[in-house]
C-alpha positions as CSV (number, residue, x, y, z in Angstrom):
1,X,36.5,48.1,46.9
2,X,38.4,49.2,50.2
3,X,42.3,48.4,49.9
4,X,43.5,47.5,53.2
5,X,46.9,46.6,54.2
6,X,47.8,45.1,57.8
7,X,51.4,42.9,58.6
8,X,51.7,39.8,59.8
9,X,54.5,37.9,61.5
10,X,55.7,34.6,60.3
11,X,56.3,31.5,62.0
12,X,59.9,31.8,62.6
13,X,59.7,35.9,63.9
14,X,61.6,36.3,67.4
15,X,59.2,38.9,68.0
16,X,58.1,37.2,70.9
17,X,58.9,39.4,74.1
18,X,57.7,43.1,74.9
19,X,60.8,44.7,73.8
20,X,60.2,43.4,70.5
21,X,56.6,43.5,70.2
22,X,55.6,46.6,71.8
23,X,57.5,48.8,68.9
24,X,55.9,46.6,66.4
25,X,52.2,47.5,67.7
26,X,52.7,51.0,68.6
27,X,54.2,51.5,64.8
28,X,51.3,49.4,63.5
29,X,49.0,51.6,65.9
30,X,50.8,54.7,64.8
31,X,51.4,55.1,60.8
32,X,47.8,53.1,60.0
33,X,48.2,50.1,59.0
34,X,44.5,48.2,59.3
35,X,45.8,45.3,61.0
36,X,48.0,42.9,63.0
37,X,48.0,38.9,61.6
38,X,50.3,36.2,63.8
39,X,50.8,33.0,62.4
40,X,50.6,29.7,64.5
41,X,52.9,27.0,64.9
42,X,53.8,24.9,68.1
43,X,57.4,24.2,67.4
44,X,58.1,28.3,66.3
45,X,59.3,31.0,68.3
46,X,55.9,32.6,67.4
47,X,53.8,34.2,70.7
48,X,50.7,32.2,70.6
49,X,47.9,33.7,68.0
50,X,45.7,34.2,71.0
51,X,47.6,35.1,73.7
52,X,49.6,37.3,71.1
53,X,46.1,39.0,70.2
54,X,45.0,39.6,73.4
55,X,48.0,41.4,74.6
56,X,47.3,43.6,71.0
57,X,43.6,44.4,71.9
58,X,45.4,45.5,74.9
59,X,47.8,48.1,73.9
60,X,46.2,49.4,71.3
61,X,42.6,51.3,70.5
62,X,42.4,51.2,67.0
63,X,43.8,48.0,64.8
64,X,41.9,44.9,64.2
65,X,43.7,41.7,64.5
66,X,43.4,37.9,62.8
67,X,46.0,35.1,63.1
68,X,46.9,33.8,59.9
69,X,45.6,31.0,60.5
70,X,44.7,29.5,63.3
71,X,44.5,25.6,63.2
72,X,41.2,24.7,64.2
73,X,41.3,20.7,64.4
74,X,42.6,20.1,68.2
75,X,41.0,22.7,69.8
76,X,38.0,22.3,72.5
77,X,35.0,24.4,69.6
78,X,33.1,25.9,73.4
79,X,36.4,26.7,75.0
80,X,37.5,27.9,71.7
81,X,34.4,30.0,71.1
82,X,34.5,31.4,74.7
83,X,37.9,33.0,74.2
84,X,37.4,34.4,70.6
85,X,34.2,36.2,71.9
86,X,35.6,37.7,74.8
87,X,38.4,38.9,73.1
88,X,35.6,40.4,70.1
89,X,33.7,42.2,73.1
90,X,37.0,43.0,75.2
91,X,38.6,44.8,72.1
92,X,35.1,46.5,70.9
93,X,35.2,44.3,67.5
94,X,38.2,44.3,66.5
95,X,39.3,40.4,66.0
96,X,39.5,38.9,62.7
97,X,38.8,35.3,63.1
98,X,40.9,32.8,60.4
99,X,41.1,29.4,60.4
100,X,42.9,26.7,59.1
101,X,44.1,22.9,59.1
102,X,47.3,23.0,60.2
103,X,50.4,22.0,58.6
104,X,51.5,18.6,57.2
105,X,53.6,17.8,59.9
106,X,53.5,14.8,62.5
107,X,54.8,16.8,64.9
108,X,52.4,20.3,64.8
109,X,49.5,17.1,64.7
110,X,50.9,15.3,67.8
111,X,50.7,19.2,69.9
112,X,46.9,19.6,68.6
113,X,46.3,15.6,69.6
114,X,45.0,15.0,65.7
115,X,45.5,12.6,63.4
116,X,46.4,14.1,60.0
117,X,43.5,11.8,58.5
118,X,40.7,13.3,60.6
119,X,41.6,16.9,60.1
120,X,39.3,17.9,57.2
121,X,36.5,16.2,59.1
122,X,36.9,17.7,62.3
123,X,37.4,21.1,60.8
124,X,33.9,20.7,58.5
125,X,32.2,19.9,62.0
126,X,34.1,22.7,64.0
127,X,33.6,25.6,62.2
128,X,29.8,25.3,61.7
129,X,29.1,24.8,65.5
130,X,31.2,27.9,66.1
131,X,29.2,29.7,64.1
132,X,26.3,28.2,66.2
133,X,27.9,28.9,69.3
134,X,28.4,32.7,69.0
135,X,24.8,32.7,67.3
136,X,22.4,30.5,69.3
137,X,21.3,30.9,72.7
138,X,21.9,27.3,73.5
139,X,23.3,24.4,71.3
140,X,22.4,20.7,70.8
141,X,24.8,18.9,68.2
142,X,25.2,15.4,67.8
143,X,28.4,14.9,65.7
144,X,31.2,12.8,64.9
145,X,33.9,14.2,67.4
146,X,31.9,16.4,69.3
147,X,28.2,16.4,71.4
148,X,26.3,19.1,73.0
149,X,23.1,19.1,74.8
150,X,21.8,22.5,75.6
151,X,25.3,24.1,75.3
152,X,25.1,27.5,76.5
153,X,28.3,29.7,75.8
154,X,28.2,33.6,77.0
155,X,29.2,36.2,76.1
156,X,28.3,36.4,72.5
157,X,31.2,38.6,70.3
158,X,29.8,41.8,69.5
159,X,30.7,41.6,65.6
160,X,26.8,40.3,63.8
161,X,28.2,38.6,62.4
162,X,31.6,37.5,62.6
163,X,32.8,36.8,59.5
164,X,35.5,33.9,59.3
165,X,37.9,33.7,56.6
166,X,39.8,30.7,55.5
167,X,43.4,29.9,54.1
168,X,44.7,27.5,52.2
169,X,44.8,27.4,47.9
170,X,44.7,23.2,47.3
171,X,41.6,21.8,45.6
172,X,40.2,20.4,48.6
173,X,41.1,24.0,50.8
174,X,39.3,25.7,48.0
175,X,36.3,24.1,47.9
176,X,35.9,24.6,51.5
177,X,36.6,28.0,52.0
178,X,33.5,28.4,48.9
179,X,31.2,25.8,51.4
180,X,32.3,27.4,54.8
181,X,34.0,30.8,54.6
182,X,33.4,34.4,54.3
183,X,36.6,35.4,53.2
184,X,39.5,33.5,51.2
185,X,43.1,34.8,52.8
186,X,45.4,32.2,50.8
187,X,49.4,32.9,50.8
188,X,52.5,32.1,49.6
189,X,51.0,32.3,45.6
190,X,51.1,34.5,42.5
191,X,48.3,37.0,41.6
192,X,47.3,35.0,38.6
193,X,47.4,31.7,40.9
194,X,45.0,33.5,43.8
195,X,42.7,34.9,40.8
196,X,42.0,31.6,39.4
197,X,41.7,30.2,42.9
198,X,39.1,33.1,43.8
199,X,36.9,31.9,40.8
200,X,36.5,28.5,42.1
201,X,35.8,29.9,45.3
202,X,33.0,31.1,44.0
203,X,31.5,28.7,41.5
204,X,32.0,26.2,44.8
205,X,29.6,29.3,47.2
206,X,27.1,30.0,44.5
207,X,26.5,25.6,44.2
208,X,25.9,25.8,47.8
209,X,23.6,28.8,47.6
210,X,26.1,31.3,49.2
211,X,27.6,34.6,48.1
212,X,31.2,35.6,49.3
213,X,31.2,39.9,49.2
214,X,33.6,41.2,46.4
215,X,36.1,42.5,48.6
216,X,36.6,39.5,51.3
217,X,39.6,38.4,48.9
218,X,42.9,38.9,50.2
219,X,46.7,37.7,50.4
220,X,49.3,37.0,53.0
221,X,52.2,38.8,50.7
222,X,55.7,37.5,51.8
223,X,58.5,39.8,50.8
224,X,62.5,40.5,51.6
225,X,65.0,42.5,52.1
226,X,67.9,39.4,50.4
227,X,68.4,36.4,49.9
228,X,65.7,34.2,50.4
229,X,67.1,31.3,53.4
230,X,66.8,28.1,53.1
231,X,63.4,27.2,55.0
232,X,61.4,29.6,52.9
233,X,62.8,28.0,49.4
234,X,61.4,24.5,50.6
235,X,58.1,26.1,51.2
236,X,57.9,27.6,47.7
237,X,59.2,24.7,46.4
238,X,56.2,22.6,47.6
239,X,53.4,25.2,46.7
240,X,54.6,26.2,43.8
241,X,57.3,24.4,41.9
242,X,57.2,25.8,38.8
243,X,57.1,29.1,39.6
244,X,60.0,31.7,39.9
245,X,60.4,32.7,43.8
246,X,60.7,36.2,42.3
247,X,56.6,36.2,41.3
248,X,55.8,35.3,44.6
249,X,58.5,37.2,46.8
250,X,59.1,40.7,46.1
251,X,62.6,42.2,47.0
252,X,62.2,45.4,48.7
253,X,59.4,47.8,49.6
254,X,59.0,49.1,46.2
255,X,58.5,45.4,44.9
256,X,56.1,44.6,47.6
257,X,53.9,48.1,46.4
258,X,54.1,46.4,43.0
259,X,53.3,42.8,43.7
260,X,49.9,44.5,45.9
261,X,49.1,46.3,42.7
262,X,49.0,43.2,40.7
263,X,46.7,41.6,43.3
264,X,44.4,44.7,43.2
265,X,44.3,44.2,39.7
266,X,43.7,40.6,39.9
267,X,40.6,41.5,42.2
268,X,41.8,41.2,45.9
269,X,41.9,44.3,48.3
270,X,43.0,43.0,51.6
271,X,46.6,42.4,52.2
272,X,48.6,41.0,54.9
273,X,52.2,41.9,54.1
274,X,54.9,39.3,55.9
275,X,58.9,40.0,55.8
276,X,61.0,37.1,55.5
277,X,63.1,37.4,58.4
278,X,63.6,39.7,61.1
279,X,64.4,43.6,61.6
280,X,66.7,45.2,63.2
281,X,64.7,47.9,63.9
282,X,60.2,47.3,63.3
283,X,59.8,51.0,63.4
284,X,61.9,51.4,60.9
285,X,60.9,48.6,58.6
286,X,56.8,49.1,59.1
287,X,57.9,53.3,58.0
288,X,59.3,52.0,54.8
289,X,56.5,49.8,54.5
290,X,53.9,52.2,55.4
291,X,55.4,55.0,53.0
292,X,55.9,52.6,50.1
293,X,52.1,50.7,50.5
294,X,49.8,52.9,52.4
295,X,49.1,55.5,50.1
296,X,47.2,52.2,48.2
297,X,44.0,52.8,50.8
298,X,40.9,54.0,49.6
């Protein structure tokens, strides 16, 4: 299988102006990391996963980029599937399309204008016509949330496909991603947690008929530098309660290199690196990076 390692920024990065993110892609650009990955939240100091992107696809020639993940529930699927082809064709392939639910949280729901009840439904409808969308030359669907009659959406992304991977690691998230996805990209877990995961994943495709390729298993990895602050511990604390922050959090470059061993040897090969907190300098951190993780590529 191909190891390949990108970096992603979390939800609370302040890497949200040029001076800031510029750096960050020409570093990314520069030592060879495969990819960028921005998360999404409303209420973050994030850059927008799609405006974030397309500024990416602009400065550089050679890195693919994915937000990780986009919420899908509360977006417009033909507006939706307008942008994320143009910015496929714009950037000669290079966009890695993930999708998600969203947070729990009343307020991230109120910005997407969805009630937390509806958001599995939605997304089971959403995805499929999106697919549908980038595929067919014109659309009719007659759904619960959303109708089309002879929906025509150009231009088509020039990935054939374009595969879609999914996040989350619940029972219900994991089902899904075996029904929907093409790729599983869950985070904030242990090797032995995503391994177990990945097997349901695919009893779940092979009920349904489908086959996910060996190597579209991944892991957003979080790692730090410290301390781990406060925000962070509450979301360990809900995903994984029993488990030692220290499985799932590497300290240090070294300890990132050797939690993405244990995933390769748990079966995943794409990695999405994420440090807790903010750098003084992102050359500087993505060189330590880079020197401690890269040499994993095959």
């Amino acid at each position: 299988m191909k190891i390949r390692i990108g970096f992603g920024l979390g939800t609370r990065t302040l890497t949200n102006d040029r001076e800031k993110f510029d750096p960050l892609l020409d570093a990314l650009e520069g030592l060879g990391f495969d990819s960028l990955w921005l998360s999404e939240r409303i209420g973050g100091e994030c850059p927008d996963p799609v405006v974030g992107m397309a500024y990416a696809a602009g400065r550089t020639r050679r890195i693919k980029f994915g937000a990780s993940v986009m919420v899908l529930p509360g977006r417009n699927p033909a507006l939706l599937a307008k942008e994320l082809a143009s910015l496929d064709r714009l950037s000669g392939g290079r966009l890695l399309p993930a999708f998600g639910l969203g947070i729990r949280d009343e307020h991230e729901q109120m910005a997407f204008g969805v009630q937390r009840n509806q958001r599995a439904k939605i997304f089971d409808e959403v995805l499929p016509l999106l697919r549908r969308i980038w595929t067919e030359e014109s659309v009719d669907h007659d759904g619960e949330f959303y109708n089309y009659t002879d929906l025509r959406v150009e231009p088509k992304p020039r990935q054939k496909p374009m595969d879609v991977w999914l996040g989350g690691a619940s029972p219900a998230e994991l089902r899904r991603v075996g029904r929907l996805s093409d790729g599983w990209l869950p985070s904030f877990c242990t090797p032995a947690i995503a391994a177990e995961g990945w097997k349901v994943v695919n009893e779940v495709a092979e009920d349904h008929g489908r086959q996910i390729e060996e190597d579209h298993f991944g892991a957003l990895v979080p790692y730090t530098h410290g301390e781990l602050n406060p925000p962070t511990v509450e979301i360990l604390k809900r995903r994984a309660p029993d488990t030692d922050p220290s499985e799932i959090i590497p300290v240090g470059w070294q300890g990132l290199r050797e939690q993405l061993e244990r995933f390769i040897e748990a079966g995943a090969s794409k990695f999405v690196p994420v440090l807790v907190g903010e750098p003084d300098n992102w050359t500087d951190e993505l060189e330590g990076v880079a020197a401690a993780c890269l040499p994993l590529h095959n």
